[in-house]
C-alpha positions as CSV (number, residue, x, y, z in Angstrom):
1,X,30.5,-30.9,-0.7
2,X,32.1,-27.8,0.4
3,X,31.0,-25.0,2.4
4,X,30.1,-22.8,-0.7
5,X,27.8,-25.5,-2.1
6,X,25.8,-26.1,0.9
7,X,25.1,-22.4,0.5
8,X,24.3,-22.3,-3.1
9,X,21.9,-25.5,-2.4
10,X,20.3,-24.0,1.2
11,X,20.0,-20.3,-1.2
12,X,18.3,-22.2,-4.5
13,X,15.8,-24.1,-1.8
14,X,14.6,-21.1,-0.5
15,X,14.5,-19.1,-3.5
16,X,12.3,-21.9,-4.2
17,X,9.9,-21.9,-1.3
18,X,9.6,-18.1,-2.0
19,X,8.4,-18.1,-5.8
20,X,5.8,-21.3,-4.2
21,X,5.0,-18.5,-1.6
22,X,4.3,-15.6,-4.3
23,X,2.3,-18.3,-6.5
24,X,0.2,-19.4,-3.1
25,X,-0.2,-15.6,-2.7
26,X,-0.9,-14.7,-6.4
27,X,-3.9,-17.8,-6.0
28,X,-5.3,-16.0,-3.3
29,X,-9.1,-15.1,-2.8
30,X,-7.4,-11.3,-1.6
31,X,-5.7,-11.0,-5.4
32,X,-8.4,-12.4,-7.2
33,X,-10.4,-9.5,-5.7
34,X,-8.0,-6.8,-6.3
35,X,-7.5,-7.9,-10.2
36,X,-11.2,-8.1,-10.0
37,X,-11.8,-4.5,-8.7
38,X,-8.8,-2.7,-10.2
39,X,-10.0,-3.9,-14.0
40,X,-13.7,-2.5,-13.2
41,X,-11.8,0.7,-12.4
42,X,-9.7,0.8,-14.8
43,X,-12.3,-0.2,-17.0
44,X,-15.2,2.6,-16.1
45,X,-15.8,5.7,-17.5
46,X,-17.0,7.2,-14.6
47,X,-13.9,7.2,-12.7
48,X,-11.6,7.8,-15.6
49,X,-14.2,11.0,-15.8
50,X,-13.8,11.7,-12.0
51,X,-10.0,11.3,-12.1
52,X,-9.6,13.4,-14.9
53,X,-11.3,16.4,-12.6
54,X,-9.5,14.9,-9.6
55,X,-6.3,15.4,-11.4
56,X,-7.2,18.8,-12.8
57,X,-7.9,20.1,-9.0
58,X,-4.9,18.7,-7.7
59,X,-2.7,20.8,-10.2
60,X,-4.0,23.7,-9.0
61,X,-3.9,22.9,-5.6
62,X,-0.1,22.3,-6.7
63,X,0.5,25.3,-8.2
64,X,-1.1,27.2,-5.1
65,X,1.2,25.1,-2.8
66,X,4.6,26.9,-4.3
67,X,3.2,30.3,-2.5
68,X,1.6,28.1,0.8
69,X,-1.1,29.6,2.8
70,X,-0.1,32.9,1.7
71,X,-1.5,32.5,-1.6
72,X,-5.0,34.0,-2.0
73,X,-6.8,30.9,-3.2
74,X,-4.6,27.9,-1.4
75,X,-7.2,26.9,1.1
76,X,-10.0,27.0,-1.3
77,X,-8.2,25.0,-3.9
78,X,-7.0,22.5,-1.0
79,X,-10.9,22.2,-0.6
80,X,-11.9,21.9,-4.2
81,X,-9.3,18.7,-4.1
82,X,-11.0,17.2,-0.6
83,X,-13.9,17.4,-2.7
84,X,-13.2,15.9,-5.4
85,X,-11.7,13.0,-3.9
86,X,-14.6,12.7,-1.8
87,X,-16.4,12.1,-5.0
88,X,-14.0,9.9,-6.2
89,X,-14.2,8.0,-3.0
90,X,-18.3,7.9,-3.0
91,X,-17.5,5.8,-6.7
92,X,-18.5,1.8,-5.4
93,X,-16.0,0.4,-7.9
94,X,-13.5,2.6,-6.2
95,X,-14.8,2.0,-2.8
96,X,-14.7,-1.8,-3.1
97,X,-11.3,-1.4,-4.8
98,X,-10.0,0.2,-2.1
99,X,-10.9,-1.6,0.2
100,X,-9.5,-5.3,-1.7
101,X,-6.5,-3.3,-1.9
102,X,-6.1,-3.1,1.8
103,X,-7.0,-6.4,2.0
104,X,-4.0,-7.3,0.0
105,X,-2.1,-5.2,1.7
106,X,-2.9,-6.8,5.3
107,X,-2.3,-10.4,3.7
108,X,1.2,-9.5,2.6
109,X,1.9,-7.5,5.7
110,X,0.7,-10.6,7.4
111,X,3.1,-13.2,5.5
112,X,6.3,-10.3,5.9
113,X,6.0,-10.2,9.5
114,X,5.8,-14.0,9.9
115,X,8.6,-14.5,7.9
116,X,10.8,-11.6,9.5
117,X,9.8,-12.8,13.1
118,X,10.6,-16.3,12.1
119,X,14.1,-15.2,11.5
120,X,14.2,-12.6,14.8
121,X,11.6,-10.8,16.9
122,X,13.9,-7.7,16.3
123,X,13.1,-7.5,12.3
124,X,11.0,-4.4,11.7
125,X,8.3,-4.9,8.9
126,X,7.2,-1.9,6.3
127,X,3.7,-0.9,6.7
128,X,1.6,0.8,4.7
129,X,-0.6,1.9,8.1
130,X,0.1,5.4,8.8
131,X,-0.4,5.0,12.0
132,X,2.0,2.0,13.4
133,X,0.5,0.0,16.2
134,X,3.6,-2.2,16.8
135,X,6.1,-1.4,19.3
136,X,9.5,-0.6,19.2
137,X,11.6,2.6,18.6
138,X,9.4,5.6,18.3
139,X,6.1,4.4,18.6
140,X,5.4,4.8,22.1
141,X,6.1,1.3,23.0
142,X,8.3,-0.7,24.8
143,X,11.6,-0.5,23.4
144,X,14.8,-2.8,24.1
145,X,17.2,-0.5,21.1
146,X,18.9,0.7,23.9
């Protein structure tokens, strides 16, 4: 066999181990519970009603934002928005959504880092964390970049 076969072969095996990796994942207890969660929202007329006002608020938060905090009503329609995604929040279907989500999210997160690290230490991962805790470049840590 030549040199581009070995490739092709090595390439189609992990391809392989990858889609058993996604079906492992798409198993999982985590995705079970976000299907679970995401259909009761999608499903319930209480947060369709509270997005629907959600969504209102946020357009006119929007059309505030154009002028910025000059405009006369920006920081009470920034508020109305807070508040109505407070009361989206306070929604259990929504709160128990959310949190399978980041469930998920940690579980993938999880598997991305293992995999990148098991190729080099020097791979940085995506997160969805706002607030990194890793360390490297920027992020108050250790850094070997140079």
């Amino acid at each position: 066999m030549n040199t581009i076969e070995l490739d092709t072969l090595d390439m189609s095996a992990v391809l392989m181990q990858a889609y058993d990796m996604g079906d492992m994942i798409n198993s999982s207890a985590e995705v079970a519970d976000y299907l679970y969660w995401k259909s009761v929202v999608d499903s319930s007329e209480e947060v369709r009603k509270m997005k629907a006002v959600f969504a209102r608020k946020k357009e006119l938060f929007e059309e505030c934002e154009r002028f910025g905090h000059y405009h006369p009503s920006y920081h009470e329609a920034m508020d109305a928005v807070k508040a109505a995604q407070a009361e989206l929040d306070k929604i259990e279907a929504v709160k128990r959504f959310k949190e399978a989500e980041d469930r998920l999210d940690d579980l993938l997160f999880t598997v991305s880092t293992t995999i990148a690290h098991a190729v080099s230490d020097s791979i940085k991962v995506p997160s969805n964390n706002p607030l990194p805790t890793g360390k490297g470049c920027s992020s108050g840590g250790g850094c070997s970049c140079g």
